[in-house]
C-alpha positions in Angstrom: 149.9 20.1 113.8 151.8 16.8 112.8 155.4 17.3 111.8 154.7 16.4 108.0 152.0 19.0 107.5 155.2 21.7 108.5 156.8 20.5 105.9 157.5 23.1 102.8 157.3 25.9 105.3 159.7 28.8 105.1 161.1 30.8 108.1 163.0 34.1 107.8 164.2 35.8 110.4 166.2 39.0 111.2 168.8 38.6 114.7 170.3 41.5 116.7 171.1 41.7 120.4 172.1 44.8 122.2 176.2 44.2 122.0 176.1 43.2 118.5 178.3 40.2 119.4 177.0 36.8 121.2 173.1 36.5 121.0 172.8 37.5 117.7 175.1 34.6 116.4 174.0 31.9 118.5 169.7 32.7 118.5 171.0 32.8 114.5 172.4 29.2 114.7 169.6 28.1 116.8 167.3 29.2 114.3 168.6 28.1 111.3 169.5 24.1 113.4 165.9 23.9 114.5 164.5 25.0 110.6 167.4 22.0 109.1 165.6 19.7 111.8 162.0 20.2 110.6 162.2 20.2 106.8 161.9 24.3 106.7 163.6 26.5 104.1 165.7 29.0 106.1 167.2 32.5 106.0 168.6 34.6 109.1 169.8 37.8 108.7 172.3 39.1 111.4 172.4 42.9 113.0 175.4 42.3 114.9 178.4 44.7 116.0 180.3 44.0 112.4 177.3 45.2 110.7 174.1 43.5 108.8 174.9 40.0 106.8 172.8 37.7 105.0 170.7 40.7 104.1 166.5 39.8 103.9 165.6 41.0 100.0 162.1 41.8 99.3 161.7 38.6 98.0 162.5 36.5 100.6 159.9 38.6 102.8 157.0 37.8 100.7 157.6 34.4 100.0 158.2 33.5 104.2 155.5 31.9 105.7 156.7 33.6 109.0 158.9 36.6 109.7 160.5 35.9 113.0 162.0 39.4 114.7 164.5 37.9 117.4 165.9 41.2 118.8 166.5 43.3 121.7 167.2 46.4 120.3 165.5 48.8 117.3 166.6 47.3 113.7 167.7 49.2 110.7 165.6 49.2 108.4 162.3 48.4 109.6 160.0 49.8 107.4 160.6 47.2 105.2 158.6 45.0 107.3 155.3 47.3 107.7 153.4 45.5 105.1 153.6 42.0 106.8 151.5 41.1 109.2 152.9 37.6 109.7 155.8 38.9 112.0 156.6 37.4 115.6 158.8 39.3 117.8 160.9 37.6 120.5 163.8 38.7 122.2 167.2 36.8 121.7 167.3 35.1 124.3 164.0 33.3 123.9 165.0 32.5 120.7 168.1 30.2 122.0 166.0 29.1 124.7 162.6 28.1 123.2 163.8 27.8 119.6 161.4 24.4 119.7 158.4 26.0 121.5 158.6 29.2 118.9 158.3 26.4 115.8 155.7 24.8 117.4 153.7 27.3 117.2 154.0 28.2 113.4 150.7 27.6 112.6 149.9 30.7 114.9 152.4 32.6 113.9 152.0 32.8 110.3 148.3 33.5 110.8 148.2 36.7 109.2 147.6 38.7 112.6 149.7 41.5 113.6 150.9 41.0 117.3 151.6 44.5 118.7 154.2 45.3 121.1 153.3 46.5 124.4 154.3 49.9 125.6 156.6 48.5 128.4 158.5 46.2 125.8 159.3 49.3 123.5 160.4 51.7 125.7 162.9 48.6 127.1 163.7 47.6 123.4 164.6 51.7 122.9 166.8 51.3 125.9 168.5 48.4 124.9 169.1 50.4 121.5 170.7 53.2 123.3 172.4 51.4 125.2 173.8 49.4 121.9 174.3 52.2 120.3 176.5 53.9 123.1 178.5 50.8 124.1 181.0 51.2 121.2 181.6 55.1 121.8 182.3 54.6 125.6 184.4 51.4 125.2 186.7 52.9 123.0 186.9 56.3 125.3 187.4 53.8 128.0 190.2 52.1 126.2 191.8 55.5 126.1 191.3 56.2 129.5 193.4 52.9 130.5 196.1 53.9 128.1 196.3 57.5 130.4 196.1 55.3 133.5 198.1 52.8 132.7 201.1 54.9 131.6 200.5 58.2 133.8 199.9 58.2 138.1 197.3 58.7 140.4 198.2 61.8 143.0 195.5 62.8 145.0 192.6 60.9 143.6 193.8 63.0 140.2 195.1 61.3 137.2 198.2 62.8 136.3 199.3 62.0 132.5 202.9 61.0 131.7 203.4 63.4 129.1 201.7 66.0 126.8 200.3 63.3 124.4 198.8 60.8 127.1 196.7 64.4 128.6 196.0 65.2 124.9 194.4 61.8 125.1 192.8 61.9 128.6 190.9 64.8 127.0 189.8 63.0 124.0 188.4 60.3 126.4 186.7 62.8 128.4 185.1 64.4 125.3 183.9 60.7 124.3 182.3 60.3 127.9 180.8 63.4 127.8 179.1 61.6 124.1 177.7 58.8 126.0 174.7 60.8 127.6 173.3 62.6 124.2 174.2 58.7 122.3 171.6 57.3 124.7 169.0 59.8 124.4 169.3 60.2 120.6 168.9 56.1 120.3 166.3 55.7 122.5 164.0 58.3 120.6 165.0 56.8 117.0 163.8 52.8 118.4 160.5 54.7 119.0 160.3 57.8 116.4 162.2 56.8 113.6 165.1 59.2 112.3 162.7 62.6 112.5 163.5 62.1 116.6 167.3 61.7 116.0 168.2 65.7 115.5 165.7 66.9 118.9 166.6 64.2 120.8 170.8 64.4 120.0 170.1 68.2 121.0 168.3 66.9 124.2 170.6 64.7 125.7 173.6 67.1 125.3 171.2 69.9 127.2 170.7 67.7 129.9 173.7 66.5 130.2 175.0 70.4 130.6 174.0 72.9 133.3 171.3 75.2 132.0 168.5 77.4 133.6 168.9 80.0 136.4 170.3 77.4 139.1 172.4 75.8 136.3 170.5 72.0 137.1 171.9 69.2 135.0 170.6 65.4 135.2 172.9 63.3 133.0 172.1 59.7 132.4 168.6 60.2 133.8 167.5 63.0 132.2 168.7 61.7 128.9 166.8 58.4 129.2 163.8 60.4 130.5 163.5 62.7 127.5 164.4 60.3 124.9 161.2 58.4 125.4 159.0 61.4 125.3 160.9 62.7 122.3 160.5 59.1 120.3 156.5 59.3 121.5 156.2 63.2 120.7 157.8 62.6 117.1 156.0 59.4 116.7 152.2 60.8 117.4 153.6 64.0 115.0 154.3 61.9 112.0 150.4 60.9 111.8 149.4 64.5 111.9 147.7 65.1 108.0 149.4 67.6 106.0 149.9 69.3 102.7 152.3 67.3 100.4 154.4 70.8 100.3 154.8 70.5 103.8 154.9 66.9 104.2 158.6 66.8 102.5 160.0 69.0 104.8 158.4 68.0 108.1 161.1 65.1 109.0 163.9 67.8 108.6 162.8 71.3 109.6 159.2 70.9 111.6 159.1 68.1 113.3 163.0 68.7 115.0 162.3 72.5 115.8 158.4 72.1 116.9 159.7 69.3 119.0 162.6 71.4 120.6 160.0 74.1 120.6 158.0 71.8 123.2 160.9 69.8 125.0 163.5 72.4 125.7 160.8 74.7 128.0 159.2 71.1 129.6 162.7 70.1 130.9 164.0 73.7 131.6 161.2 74.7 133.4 159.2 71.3 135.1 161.3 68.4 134.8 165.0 69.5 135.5 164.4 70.1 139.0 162.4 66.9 140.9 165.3 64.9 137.9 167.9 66.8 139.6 166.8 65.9 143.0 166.6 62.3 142.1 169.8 62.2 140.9 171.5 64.2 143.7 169.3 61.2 146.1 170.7 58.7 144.6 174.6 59.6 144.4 174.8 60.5 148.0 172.5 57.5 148.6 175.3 55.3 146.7 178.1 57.3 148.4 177.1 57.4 151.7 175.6 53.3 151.9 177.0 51.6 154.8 178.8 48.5 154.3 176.0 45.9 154.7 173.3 48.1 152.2 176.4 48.0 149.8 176.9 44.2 149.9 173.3 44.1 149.3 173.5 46.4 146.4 176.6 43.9 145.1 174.3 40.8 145.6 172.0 42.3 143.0 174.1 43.1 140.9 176.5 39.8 141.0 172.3 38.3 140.5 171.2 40.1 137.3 174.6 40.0 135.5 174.4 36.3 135.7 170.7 35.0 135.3 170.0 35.4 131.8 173.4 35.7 131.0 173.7 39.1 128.9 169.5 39.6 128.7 167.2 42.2 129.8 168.4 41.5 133.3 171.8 41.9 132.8 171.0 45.3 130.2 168.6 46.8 133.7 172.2 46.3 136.0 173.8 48.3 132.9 171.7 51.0 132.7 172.3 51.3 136.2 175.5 51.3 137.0 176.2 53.6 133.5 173.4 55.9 135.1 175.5 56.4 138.7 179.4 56.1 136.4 177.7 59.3 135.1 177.2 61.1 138.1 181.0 59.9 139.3 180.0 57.1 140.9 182.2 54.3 140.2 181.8 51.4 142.5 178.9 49.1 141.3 180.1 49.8 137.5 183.7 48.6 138.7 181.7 45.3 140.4 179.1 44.5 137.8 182.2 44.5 135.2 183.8 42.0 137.5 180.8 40.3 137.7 180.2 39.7 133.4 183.1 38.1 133.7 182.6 35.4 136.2 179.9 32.8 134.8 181.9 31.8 131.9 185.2 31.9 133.7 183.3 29.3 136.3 182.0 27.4 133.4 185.3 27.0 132.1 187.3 26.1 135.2 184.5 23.7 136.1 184.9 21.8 132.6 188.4 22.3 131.7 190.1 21.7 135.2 187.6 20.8 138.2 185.3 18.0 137.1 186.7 17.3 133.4 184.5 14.1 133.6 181.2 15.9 134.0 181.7 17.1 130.6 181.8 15.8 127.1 184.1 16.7 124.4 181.7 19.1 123.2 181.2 20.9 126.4 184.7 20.9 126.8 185.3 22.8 123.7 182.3 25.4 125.2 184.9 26.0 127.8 187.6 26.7 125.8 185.6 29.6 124.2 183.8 30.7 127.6 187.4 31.1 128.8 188.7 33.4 126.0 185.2 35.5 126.4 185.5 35.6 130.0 188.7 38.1 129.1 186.3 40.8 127.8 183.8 40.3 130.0 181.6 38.6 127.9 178.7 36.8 130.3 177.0 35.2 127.2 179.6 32.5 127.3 177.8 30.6 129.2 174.9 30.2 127.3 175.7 26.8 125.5 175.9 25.2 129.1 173.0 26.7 130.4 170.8 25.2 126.8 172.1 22.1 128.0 171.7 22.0 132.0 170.0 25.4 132.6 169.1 24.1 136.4 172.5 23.3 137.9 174.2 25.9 135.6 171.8 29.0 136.4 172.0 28.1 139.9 175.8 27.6 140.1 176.3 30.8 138.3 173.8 33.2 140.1 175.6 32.0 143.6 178.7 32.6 142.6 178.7 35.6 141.0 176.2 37.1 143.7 178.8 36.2 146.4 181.6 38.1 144.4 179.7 40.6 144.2 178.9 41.5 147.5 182.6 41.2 147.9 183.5 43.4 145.4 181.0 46.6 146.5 183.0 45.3 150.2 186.4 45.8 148.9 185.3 48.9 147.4 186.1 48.1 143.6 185.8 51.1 141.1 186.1 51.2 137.5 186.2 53.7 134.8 185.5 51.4 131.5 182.3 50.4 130.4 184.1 46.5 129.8 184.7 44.0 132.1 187.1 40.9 132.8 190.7 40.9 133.1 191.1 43.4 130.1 189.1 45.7 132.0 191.7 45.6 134.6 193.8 48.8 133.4 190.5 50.8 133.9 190.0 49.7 137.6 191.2 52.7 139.9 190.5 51.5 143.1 190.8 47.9 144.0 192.5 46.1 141.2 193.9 43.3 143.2 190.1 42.6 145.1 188.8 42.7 141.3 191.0 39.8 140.4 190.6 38.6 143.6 187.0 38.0 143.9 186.5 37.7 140.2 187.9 34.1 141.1 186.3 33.5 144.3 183.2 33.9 142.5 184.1 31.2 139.8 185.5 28.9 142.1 182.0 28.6 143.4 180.6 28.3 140.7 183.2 25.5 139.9 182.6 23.5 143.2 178.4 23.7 142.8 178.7 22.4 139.8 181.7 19.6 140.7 178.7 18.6 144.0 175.6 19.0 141.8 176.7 17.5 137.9 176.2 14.0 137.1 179.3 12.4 135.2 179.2 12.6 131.7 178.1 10.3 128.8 179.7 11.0 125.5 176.8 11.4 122.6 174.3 12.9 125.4 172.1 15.8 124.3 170.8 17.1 126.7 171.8 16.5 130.2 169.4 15.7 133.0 168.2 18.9 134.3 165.8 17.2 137.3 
């Protein structure tokens, strides 16, 4: 297809990542640069953490050639789209990637077919919906948490608040914790159900998360992400069951919740809790008990999949991990991979705004400014407007040095209680603060001297530097 014949065309698209926060705005800007290149009419709307903007009207649906879906998580909404078949999912992160390769093939795209997603990449899109979902509730309960710590003591491994308010407030981070588990499970069955899975599934994950039965088994984390997929598939095969229109308008609030408690409660109570609970149990004394080299490899994978896509599926599977053992009081590689988010961009900035300031243009020097500030929260998607440019030297440099910090950091036996990362994280580290700073810069350092050894010297006006 010649570039005049994709002339006239119209793209719309809807963006949403599982933070709410970098991939949404830049796979929107990637979008809407590659549309101005090619002659298209453009309109992105944005699911991010500050809510839907640039809001798709019915209008703008019918008249778009293609309806591009570049999300990792469930959107609100999404009924809206059922009568189009021209729709292309991606995730966000192919979207900034392969923003070219996805116009290219337009004429495919807006061939009328419906592409269907595969049951593997809903039940991870569901995830990443709980998990985006979630973030915000134990963030904020974390935030609490390093107000306690911060201004109380530790005695005995015990957090002992300053004063009546500061315990008043320990306990309101505790009950926002204990929200985290029935969040993830409630999430994960609305990606897949819709809202009828929201009520059984909200019930779910707070039974799970709670001793019940005659040997009082709970499974947490597990348990929650377990039964929030079967909930979302139970609920979703249940809505096609034919009805009468009588009982059709009351099957999304009354039957459909209790039939599917009805079901769930006795499946979990009675087959699942117990080889769950035995997994779990496995894996925290497996994680407690590691010896030092098994944890150092444990801190190499996670230092590896917070940094290689840089805040993507990989980076959301080292989440769900680490959330999964902070559950079960195991703190260590939550306390590292928080470290970890933190070190590509902080690398990415040393590198261009103090180590090899002539292997950058102006441009990428202004990248480093704002992969600085986000390497403060944590925020590993910094480094995304190096890696568009370079992705071979910068993936490399990145997923070296952030794998050798973390081995470090499960060494020096870093814990944290917050669900952030980077140096405002650093109230809500309990056991080795200093090594979190410590290695936090070791592991951008390296990053800084790949990249000083391996970069070719700038040329202002470049595009795209040589990536050979």
């Amino acid at each position: 297809m010649s570039k005049e014949s994709l002339k006239n065309k119209k793209i719309v698209a809807i963006c949403a990542c599982t933070a709410g926060m970098a991939h949404t705005y830049i796979a929107k800007q990637k979008i809407e640069n590659e549309a101005k290149k090619r002659g298209w009419d453009c309109k992105v709307e944005t699911q991010g953490a500050a809510g839907i903007d640039n809001v798709l009207t019915q209008q703008d649906l019918i008249s778009a050639d293609v309806i591009l879906l570049a999300t990792d998580i469930s959107i609100d909404n999404a009924e809206r789209l059922e009568p189009f078949k021209n729709v292309i999912k991606v995730s966000t992160g192919e979207a900034v990637k392969n923003t070219a390769g996805i116009f290219n093939n337009a004429e495919a795209l807006s061939s009328k077919k419906e592409v269907k997603e595969s049951i593997g990449k809903e039940i991870f899109r569901s995830l990443n919906t709980g998990i985006s979902k979630f973030l915000p509730v134990i963030i904020a309960s974390g935030i609490l948490f390093s107000i306690v710590l911060m201004t109380g003591h530790v005695s005995g491994g015990t957090i002992l608040p300053s004063n009546q308010f500061f315990a008043n407030l320990q306990q309101v981070a505790f009950y926002g914790f204990a929200m985290m588990v029935p969040v993830l499970a409630a999430y994960m069955a609305y990606s897949i159900g819709g809202n009828a899975a929201l009520a059984p599934a909200f019930i779910m994950g707070y039974v799970v998360n709670n001793p019940i039965g005659v040997n009082q088994v709970s499974t947490g984390f597990i348990g929650a992400m377990i039964f929030g997929i079967l909930i979302g598939y139970f609920v979703k095969w249940f809505k096609t069951v034919k009805v009468h229109p009588v009982i059709a308008s009351v099957m999304p609030v009354m039957i459909i919740p209790t039939v599917t408690l009805l079901i769930m409660a006795p499946i979990y109570i009675y087959i699942l809790s117990y080889p769950l609970d035995w997994f779990v149990k496995a894996m925290v004394e497996t994680l407690k008990d590691m010896s030092e080299v098994n944890a150092a490899f444990l801190g190499i994978g996670i230092g590896v999949l917070a940094a290689l896509d840089m805040g993507g599926p990989c980076s959301k599977a080292a989440t769900a991990f680490t959330l999964a053992a902070m559950a079960e009081g195991v703190y260590g590689p939550n306390g590292v991979f928080r470290m970890c988010c933190a070190i590509p961009p902080l690398g990415l900035a040393i590198s261009s705004l103090l180590v090899s300031r002539s292997k950058y243009t102006k441009e990428e020097k202004e990248f480093g400014i704002t992969a600085f500030f986000l390497s403060l929260a944590g925020i590993t998607e910094g480094a995304i407007p190096f890696a568009v440019k370079d992705p071979k030297r910068i993936i490399i440099a990145i997923v070296v040095g952030t794998a050798v910090a973390g081995m470090l950091g499960m060494i020096n036996g870093i814990d944290s209680l917050v669900a952030f990362g980077g140096l405002v994280a650093l109230g809500g580290v309990t056991k080795g603060a200093l090594w979190y700073v410590i290695d936090m810069f070791i592991g951008a350092f390296i990053i800084a001297a790949i990249l000083h050894f391996t970069r070719k010297p700038a040329v202002e006006g470049d595009v795209v530097v040589d990536a050979d």
